[in-house]
PDB file of N, CA, C and O in Angstrom:
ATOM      1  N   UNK A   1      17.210 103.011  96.456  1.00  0.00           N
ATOM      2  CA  UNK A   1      17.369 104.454  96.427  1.00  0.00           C
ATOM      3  C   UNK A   1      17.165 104.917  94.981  1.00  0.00           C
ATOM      4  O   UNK A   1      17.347 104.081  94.095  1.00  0.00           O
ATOM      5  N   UNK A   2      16.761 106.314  94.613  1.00  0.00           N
ATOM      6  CA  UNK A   2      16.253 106.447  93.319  1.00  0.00           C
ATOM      7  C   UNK A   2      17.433 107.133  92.782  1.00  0.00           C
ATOM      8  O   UNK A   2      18.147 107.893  93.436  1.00  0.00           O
ATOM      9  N   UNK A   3      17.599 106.801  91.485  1.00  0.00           N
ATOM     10  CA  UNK A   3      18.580 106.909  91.055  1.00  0.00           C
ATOM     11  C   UNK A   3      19.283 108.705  90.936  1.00  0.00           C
ATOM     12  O   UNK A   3      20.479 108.961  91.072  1.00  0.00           O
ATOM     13  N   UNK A   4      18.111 109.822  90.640  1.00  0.00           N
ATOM     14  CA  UNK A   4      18.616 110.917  91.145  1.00  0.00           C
ATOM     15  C   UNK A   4      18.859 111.417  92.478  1.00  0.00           C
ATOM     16  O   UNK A   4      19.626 112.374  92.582  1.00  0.00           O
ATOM     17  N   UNK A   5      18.368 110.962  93.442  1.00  0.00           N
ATOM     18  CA  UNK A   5      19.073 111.015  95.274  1.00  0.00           C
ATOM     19  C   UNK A   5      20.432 110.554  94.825  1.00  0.00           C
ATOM     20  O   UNK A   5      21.340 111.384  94.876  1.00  0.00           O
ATOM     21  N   UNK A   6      20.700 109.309  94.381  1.00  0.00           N
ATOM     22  CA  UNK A   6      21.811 108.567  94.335  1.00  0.00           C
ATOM     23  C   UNK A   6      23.308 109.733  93.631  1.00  0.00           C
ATOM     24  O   UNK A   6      24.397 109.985  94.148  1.00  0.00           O
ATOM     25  N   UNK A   7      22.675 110.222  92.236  1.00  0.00           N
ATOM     26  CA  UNK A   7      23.545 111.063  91.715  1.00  0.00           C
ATOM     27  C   UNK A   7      23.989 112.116  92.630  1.00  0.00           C
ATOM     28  O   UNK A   7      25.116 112.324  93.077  1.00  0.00           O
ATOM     29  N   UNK A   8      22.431 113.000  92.903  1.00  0.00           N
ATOM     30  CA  UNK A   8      23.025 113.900  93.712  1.00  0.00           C
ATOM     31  C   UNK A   8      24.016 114.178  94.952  1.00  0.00           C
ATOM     32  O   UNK A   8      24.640 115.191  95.267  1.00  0.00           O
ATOM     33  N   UNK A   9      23.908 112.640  95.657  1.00  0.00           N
ATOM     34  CA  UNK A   9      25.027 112.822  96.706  1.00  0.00           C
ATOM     35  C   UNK A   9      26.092 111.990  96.598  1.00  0.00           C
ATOM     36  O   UNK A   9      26.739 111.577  97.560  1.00  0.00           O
ATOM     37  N   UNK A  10      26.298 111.726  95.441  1.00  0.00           N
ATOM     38  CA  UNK A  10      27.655 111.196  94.500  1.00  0.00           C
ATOM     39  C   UNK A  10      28.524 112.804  94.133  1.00  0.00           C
ATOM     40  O   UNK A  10      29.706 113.030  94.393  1.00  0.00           O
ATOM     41  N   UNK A  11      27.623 113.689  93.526  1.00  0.00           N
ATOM     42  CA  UNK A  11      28.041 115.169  93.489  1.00  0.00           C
ATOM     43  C   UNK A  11      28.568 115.603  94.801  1.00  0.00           C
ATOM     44  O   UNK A  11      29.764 115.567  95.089  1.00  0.00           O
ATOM     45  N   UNK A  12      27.467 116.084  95.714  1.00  0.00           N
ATOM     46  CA  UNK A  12      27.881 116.690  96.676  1.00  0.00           C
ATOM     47  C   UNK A  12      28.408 116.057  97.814  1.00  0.00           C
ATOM     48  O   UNK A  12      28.457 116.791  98.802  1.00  0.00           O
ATOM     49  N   UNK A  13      28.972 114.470  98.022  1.00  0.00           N
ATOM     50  CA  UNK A  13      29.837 114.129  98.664  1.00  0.00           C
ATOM     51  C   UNK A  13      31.214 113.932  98.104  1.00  0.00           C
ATOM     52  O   UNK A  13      32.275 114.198  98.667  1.00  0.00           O
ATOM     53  N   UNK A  14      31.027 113.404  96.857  1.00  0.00           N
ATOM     54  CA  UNK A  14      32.666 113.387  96.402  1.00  0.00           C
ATOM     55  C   UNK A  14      33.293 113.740  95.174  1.00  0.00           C
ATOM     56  O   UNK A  14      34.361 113.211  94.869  1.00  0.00           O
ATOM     57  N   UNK A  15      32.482 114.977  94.086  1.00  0.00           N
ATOM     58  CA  UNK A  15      32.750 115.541  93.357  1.00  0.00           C
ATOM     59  C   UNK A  15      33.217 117.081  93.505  1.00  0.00           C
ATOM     60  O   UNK A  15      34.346 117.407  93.141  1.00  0.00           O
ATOM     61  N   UNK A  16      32.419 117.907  93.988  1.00  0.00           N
ATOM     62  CA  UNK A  16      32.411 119.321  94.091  1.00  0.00           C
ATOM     63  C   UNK A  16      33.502 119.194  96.117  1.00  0.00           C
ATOM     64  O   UNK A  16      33.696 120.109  96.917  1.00  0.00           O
ATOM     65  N   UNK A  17      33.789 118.168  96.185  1.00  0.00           N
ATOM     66  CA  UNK A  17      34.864 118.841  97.653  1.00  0.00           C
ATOM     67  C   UNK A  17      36.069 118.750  96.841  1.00  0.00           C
ATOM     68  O   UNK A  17      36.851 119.670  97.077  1.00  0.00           O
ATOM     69  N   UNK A  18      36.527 117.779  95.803  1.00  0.00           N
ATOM     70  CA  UNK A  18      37.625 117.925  94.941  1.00  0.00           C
ATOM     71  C   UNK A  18      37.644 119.085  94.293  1.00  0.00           C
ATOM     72  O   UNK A  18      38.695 119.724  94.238  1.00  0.00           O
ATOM     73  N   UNK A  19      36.389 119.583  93.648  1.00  0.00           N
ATOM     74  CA  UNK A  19      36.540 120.536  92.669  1.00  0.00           C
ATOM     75  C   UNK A  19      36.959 121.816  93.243  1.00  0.00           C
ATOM     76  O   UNK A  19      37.533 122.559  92.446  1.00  0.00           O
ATOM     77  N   UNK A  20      36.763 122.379  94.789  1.00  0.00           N
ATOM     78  CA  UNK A  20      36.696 123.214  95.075  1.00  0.00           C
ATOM     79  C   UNK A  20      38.275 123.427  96.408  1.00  0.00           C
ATOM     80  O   UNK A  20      38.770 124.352  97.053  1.00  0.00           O
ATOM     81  N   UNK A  21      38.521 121.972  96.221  1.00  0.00           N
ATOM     82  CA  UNK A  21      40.005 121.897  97.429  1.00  0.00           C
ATOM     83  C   UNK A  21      40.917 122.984  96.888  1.00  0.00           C
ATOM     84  O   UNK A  21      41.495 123.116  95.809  1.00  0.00           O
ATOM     85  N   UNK A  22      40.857 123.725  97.999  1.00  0.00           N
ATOM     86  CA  UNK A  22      41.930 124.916  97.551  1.00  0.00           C
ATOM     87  C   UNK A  22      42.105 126.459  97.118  1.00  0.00           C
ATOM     88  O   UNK A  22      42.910 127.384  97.231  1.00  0.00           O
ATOM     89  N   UNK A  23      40.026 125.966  96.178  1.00  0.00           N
ATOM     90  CA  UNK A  23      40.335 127.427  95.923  1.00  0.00           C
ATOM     91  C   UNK A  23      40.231 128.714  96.589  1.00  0.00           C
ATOM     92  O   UNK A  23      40.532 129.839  96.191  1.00  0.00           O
ATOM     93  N   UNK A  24      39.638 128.227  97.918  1.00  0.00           N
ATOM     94  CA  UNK A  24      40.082 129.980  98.579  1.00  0.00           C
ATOM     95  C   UNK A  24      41.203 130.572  98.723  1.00  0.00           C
ATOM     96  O   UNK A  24      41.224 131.724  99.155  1.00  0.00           O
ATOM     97  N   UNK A  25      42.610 129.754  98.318  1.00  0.00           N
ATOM     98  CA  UNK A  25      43.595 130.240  98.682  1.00  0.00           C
ATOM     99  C   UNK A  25      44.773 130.825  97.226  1.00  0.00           C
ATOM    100  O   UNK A  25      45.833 131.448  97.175  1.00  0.00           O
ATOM    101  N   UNK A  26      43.734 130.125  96.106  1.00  0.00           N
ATOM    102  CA  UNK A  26      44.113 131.262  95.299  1.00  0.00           C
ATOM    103  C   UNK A  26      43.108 132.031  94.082  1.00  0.00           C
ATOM    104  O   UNK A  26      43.034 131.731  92.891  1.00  0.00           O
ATOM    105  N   UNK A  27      42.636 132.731  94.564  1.00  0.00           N
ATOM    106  CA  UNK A  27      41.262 133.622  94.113  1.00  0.00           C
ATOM    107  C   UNK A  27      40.638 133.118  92.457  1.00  0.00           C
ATOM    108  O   UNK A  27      41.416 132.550  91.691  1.00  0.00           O
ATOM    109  N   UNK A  28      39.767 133.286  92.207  1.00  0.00           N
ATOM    110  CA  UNK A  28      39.346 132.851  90.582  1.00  0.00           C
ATOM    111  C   UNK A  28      38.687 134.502  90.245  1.00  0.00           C
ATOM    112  O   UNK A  28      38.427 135.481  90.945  1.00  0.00           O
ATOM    113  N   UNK A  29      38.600 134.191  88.860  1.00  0.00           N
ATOM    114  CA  UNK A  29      38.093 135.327  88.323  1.00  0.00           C
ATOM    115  C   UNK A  29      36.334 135.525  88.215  1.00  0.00           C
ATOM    116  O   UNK A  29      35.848 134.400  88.095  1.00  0.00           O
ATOM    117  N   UNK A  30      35.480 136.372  88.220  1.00  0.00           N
ATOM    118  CA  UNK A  30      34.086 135.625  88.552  1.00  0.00           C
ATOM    119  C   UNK A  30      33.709 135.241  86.831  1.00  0.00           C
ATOM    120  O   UNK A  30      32.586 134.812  86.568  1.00  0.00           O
ATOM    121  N   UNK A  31      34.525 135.396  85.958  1.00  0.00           N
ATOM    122  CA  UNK A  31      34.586 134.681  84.768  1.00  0.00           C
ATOM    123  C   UNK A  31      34.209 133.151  85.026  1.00  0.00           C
ATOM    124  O   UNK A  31      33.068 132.713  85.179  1.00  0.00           O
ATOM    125  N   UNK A  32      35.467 132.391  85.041  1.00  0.00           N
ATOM    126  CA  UNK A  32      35.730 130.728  86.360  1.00  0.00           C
ATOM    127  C   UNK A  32      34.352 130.660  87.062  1.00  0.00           C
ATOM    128  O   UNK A  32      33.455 129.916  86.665  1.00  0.00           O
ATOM    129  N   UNK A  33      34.251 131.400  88.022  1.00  0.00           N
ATOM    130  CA  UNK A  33      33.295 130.918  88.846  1.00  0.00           C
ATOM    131  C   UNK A  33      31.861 130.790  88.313  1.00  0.00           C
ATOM    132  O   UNK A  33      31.185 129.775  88.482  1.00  0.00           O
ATOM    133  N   UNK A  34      31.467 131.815  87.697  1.00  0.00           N
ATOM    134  CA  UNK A  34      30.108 131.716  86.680  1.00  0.00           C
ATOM    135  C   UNK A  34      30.545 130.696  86.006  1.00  0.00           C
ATOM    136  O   UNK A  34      29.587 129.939  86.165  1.00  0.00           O
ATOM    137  N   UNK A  35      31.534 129.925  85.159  1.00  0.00           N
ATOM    138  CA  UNK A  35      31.669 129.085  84.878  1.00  0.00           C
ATOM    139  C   UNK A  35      31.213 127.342  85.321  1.00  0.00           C
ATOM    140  O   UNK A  35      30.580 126.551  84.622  1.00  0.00           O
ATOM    141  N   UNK A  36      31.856 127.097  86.878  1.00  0.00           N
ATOM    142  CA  UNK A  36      31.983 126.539  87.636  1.00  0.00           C
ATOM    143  C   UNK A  36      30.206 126.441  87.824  1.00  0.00           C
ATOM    144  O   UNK A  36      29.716 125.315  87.732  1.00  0.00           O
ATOM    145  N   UNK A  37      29.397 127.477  88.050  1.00  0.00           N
ATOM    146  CA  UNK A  37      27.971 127.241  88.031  1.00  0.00           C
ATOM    147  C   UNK A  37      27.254 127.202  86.828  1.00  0.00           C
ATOM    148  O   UNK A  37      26.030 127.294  86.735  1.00  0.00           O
ATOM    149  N   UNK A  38      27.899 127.090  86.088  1.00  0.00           N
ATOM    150  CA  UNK A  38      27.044 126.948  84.991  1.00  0.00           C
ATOM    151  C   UNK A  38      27.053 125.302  84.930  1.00  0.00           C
ATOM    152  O   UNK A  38      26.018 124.660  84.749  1.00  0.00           O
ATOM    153  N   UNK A  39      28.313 124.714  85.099  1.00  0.00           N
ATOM    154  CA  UNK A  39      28.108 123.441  84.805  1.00  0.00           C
ATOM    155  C   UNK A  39      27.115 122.763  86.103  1.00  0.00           C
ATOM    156  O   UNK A  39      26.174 122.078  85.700  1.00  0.00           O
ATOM    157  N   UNK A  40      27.222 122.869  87.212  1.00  0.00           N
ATOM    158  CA  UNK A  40      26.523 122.439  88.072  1.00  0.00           C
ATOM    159  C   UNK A  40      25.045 122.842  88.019  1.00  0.00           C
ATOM    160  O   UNK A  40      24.201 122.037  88.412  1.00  0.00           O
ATOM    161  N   UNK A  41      24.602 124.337  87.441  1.00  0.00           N
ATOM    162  CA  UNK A  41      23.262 124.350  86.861  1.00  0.00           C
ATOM    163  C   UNK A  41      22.591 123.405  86.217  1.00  0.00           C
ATOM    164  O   UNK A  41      21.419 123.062  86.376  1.00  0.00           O
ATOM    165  N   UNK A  42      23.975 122.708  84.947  1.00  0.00           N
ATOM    166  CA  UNK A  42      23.792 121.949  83.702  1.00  0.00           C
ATOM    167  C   UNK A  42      23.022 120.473  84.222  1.00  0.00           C
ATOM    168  O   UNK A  42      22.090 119.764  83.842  1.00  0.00           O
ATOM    169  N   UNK A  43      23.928 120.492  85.222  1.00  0.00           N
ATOM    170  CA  UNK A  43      24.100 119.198  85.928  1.00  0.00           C
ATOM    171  C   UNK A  43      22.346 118.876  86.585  1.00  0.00           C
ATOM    172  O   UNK A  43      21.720 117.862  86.278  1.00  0.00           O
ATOM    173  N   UNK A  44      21.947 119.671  87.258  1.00  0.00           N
ATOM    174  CA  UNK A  44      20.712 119.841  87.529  1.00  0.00           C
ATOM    175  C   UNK A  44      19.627 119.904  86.629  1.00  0.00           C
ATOM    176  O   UNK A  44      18.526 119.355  86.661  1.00  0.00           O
ATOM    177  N   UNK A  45      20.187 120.740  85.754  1.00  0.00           N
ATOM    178  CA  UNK A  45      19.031 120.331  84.518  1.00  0.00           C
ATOM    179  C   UNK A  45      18.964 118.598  83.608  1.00  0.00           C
ATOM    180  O   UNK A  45      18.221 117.948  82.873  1.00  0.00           O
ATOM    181  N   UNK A  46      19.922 118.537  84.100  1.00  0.00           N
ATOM    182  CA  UNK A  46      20.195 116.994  83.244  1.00  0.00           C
ATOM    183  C   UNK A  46      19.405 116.149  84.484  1.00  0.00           C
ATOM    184  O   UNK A  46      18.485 115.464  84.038  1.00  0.00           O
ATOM    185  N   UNK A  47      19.507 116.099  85.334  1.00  0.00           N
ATOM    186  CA  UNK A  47      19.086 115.240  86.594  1.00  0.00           C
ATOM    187  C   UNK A  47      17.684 114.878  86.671  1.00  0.00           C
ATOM    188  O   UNK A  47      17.128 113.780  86.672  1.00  0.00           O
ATOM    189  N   UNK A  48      17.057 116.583  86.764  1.00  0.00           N
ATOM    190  CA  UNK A  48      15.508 116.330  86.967  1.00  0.00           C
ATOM    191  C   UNK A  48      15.204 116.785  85.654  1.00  0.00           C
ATOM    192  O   UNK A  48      14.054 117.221  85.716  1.00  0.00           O
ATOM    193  N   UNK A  49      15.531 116.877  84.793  1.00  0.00           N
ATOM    194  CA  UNK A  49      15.054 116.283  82.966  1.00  0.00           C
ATOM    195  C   UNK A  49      14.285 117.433  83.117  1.00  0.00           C
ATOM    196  O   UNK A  49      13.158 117.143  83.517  1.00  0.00           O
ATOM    197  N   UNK A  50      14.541 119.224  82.871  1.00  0.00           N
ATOM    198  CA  UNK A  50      14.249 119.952  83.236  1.00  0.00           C
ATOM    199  C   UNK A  50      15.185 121.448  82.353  1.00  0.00           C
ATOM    200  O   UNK A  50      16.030 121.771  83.187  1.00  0.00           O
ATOM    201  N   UNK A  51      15.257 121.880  81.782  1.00  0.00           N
ATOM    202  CA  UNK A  51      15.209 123.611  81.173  1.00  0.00           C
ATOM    203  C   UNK A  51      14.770 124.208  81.674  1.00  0.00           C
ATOM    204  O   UNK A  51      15.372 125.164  81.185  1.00  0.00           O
ATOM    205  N   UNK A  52      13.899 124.816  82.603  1.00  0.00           N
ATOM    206  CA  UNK A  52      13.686 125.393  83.545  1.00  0.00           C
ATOM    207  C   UNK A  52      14.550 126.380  84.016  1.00  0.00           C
ATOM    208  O   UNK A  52      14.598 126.833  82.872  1.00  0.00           O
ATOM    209  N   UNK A  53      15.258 127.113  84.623  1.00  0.00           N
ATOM    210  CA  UNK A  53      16.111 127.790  85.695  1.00  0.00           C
ATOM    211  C   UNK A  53      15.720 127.715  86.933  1.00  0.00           C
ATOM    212  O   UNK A  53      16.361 127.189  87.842  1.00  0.00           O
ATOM    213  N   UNK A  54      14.390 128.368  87.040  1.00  0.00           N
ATOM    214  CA  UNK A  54      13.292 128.584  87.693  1.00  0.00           C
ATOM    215  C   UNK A  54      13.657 127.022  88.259  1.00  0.00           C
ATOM    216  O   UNK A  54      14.623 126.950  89.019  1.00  0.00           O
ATOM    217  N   UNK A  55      13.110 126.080  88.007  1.00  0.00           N
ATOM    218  CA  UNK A  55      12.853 124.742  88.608  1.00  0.00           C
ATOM    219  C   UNK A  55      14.038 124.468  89.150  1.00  0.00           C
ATOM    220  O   UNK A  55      13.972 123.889  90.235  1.00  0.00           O
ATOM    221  N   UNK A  56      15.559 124.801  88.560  1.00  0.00           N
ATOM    222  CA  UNK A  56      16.822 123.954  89.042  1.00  0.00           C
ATOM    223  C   UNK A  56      16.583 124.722  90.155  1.00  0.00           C
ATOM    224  O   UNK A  56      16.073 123.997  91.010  1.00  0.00           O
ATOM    225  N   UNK A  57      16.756 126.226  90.676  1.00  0.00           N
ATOM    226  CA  UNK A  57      17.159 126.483  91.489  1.00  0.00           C
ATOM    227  C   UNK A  57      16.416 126.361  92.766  1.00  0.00           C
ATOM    228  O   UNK A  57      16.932 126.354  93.883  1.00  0.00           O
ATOM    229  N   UNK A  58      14.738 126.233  92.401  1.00  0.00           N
ATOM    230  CA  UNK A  58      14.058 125.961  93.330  1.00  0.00           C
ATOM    231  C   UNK A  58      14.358 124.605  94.131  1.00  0.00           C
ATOM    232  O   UNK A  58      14.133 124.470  95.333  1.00  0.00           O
ATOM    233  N   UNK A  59      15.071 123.305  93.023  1.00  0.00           N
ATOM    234  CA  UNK A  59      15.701 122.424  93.800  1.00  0.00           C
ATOM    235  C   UNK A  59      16.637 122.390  94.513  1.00  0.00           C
ATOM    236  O   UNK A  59      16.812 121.613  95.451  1.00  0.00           O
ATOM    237  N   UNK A  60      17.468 123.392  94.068  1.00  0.00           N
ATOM    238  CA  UNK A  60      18.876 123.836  94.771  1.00  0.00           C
ATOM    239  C   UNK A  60      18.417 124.074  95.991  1.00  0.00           C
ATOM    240  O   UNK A  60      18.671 123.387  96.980  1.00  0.00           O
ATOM    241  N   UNK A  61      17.803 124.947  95.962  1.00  0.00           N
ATOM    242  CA  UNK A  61      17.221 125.533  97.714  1.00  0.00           C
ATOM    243  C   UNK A  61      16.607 124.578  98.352  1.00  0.00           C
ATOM    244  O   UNK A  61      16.712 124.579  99.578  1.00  0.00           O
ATOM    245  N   UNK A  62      15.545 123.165  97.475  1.00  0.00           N
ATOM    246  CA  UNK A  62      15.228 122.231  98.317  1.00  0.00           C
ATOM    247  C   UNK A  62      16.245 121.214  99.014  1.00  0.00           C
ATOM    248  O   UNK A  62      16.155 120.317  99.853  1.00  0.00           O
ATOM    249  N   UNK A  63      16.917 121.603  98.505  1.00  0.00           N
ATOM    250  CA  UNK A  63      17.899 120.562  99.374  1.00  0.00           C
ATOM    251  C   UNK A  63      19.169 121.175  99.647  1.00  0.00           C
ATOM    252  O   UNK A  63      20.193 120.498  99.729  1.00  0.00           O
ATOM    253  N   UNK A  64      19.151 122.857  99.843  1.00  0.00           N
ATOM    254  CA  UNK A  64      20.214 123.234 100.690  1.00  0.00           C
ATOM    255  C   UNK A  64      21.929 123.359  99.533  1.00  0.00           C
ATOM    256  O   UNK A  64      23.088 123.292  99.943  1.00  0.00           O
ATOM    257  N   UNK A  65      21.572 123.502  98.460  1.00  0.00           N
ATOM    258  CA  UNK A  65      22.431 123.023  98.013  1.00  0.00           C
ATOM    259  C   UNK A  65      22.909 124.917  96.961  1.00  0.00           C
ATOM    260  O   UNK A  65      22.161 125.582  96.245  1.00  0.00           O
ATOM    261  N   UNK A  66      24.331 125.173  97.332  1.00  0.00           N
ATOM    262  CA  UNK A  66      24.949 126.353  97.282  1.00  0.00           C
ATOM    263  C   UNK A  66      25.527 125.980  96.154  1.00  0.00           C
ATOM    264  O   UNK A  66      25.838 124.796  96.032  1.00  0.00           O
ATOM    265  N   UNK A  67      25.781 126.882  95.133  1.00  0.00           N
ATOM    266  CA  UNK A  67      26.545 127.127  93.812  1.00  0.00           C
ATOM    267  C   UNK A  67      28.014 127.044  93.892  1.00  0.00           C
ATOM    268  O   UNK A  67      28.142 127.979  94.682  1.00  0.00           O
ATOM    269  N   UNK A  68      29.151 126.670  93.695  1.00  0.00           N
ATOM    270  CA  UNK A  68      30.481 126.990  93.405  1.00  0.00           C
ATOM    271  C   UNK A  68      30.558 128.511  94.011  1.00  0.00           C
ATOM    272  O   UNK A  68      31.052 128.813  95.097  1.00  0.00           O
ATOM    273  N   UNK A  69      29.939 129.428  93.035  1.00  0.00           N
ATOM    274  CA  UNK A  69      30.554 130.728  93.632  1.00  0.00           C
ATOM    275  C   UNK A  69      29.915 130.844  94.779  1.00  0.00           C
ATOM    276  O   UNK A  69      30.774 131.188  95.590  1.00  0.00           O
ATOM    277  N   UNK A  70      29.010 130.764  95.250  1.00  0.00           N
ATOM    278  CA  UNK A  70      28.798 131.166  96.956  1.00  0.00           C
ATOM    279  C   UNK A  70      29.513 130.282  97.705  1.00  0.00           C
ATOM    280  O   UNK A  70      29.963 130.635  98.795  1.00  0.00           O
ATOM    281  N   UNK A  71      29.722 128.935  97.180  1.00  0.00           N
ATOM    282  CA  UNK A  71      31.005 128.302  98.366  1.00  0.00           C
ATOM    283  C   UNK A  71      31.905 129.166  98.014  1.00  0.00           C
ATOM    284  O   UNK A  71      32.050 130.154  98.735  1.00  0.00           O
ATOM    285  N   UNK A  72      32.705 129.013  96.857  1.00  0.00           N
ATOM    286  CA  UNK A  72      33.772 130.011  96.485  1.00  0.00           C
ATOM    287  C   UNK A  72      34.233 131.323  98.055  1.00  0.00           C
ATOM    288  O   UNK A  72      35.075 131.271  98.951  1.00  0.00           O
ATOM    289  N   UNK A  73      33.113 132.385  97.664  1.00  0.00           N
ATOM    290  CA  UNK A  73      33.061 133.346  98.470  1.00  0.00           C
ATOM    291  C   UNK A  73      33.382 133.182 100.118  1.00  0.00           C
ATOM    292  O   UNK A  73      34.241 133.703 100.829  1.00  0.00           O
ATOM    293  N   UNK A  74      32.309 132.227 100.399  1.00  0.00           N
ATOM    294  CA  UNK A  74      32.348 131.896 102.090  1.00  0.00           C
ATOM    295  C   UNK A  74      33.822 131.193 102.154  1.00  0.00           C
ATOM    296  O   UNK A  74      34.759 131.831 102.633  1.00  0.00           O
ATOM    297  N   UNK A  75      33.976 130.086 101.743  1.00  0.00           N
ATOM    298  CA  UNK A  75      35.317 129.675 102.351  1.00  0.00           C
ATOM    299  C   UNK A  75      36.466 130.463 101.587  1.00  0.00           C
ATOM    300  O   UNK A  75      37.572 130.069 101.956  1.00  0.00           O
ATOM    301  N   UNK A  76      36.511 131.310 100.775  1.00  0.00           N
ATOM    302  CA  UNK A  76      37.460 132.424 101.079  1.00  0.00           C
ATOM    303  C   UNK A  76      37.748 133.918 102.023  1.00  0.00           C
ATOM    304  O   UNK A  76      38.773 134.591 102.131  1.00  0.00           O
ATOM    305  N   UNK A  77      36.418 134.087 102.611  1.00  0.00           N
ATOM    306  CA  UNK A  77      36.325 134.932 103.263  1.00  0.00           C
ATOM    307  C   UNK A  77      36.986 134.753 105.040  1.00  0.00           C
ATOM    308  O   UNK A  77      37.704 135.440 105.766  1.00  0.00           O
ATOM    309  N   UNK A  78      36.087 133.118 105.194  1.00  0.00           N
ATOM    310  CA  UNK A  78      36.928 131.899 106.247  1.00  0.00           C
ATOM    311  C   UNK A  78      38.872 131.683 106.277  1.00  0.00           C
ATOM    312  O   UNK A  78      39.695 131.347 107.129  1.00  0.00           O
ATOM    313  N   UNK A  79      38.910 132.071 104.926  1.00  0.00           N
ATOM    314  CA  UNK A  79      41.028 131.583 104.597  1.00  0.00           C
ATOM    315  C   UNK A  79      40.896 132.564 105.376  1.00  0.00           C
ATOM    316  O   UNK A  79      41.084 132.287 106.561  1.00  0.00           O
ATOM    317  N   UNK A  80      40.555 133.962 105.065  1.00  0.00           N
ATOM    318  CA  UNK A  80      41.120 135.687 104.902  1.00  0.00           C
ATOM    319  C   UNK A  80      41.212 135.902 106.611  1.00  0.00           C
ATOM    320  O   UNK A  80      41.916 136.733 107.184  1.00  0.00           O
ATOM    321  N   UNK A  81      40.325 134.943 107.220  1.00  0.00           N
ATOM    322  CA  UNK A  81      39.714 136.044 108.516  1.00  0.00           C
ATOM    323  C   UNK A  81      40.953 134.715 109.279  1.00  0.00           C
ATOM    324  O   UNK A  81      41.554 135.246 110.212  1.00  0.00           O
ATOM    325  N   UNK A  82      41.373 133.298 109.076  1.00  0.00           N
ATOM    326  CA  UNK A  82      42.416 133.117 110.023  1.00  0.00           C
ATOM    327  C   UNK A  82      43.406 133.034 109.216  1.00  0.00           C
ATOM    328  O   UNK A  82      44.209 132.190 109.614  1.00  0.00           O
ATOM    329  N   UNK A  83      43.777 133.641 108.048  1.00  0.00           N
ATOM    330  CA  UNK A  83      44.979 134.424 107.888  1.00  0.00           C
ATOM    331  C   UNK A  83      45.432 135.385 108.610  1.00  0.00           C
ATOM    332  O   UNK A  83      46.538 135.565 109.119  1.00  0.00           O
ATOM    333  N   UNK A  84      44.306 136.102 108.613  1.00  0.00           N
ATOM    334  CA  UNK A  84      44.533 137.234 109.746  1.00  0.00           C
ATOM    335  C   UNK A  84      44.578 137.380 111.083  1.00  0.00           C
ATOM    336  O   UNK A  84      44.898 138.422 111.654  1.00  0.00           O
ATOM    337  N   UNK A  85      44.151 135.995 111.791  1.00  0.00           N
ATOM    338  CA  UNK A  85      44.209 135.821 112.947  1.00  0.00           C
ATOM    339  C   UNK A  85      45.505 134.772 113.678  1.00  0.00           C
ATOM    340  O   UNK A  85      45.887 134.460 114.806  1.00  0.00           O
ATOM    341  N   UNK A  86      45.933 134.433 111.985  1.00  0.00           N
ATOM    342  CA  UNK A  86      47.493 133.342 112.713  1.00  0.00           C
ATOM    343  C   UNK A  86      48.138 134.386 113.344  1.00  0.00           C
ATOM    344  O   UNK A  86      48.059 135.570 113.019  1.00  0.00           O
ATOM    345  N   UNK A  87      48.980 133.772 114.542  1.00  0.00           N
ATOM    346  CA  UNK A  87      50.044 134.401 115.207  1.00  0.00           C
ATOM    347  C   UNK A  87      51.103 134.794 115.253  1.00  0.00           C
ATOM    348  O   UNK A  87      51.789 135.343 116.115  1.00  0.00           O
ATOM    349  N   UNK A  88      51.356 134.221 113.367  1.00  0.00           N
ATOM    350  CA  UNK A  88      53.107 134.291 112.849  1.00  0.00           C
ATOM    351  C   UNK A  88      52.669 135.653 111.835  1.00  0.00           C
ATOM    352  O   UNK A  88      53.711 136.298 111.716  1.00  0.00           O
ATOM    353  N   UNK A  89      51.962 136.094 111.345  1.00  0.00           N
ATOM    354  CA  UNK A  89      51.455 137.067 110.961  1.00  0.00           C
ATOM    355  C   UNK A  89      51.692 138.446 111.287  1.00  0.00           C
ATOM    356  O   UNK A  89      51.074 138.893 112.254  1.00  0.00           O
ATOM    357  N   UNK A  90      52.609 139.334 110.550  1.00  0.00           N
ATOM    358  CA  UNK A  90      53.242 141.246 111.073  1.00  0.00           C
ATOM    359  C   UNK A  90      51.848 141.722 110.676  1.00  0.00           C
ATOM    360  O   UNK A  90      51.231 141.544 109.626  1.00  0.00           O
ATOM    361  N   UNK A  91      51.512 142.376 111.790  1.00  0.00           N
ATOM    362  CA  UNK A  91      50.266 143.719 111.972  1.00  0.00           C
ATOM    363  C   UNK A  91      50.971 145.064 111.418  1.00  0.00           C
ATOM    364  O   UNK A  91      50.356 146.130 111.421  1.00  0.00           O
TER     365      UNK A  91
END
């Protein structure tokens, strides 16, 4: 296996599910979160040996692969909607 496949799903199987356990349930500032993508940008540029933007993100999209803040967003939007749907919950 080539050694950047290898990194990349070293990242996105068992780096970024730690990094992100939790945080929909207590909000970040989009300070943090631009943060949070900047390093994973970094990370991409280091991978495919690349400065680019243009190029990281076109890889991002080749392989399906979402920023911190757009996970961020979706699985907080996911807490919000069965927060609101638990049954121990005053309307």
């Amino acid at each position: 296996m080539h050694l950047s496949r290898l990194l990349y799903i070293l990242i996105v199987t068992k780096c970024l599910p730690f990094l992100l356990y939790g945080l929909e349930a207590c909000p970040l500032r989009k300070t943090y979160l631009n943060s949070l993508d900047f390093v994973v940008n970094r990370f991409f540029m280091k991978l495919f040996q690349t400065s680019n933007i243009d190029i990281v993100k076109c890889c991002q999209s080749h392989f399906r692969f979402d920023l911190p803040g757009v996970v961020d967003d979706r699985r907080a939007r996911i807490f919000d909607l069965r927060y609101r749907d638990h049954s121990n919950f005053d309307r």
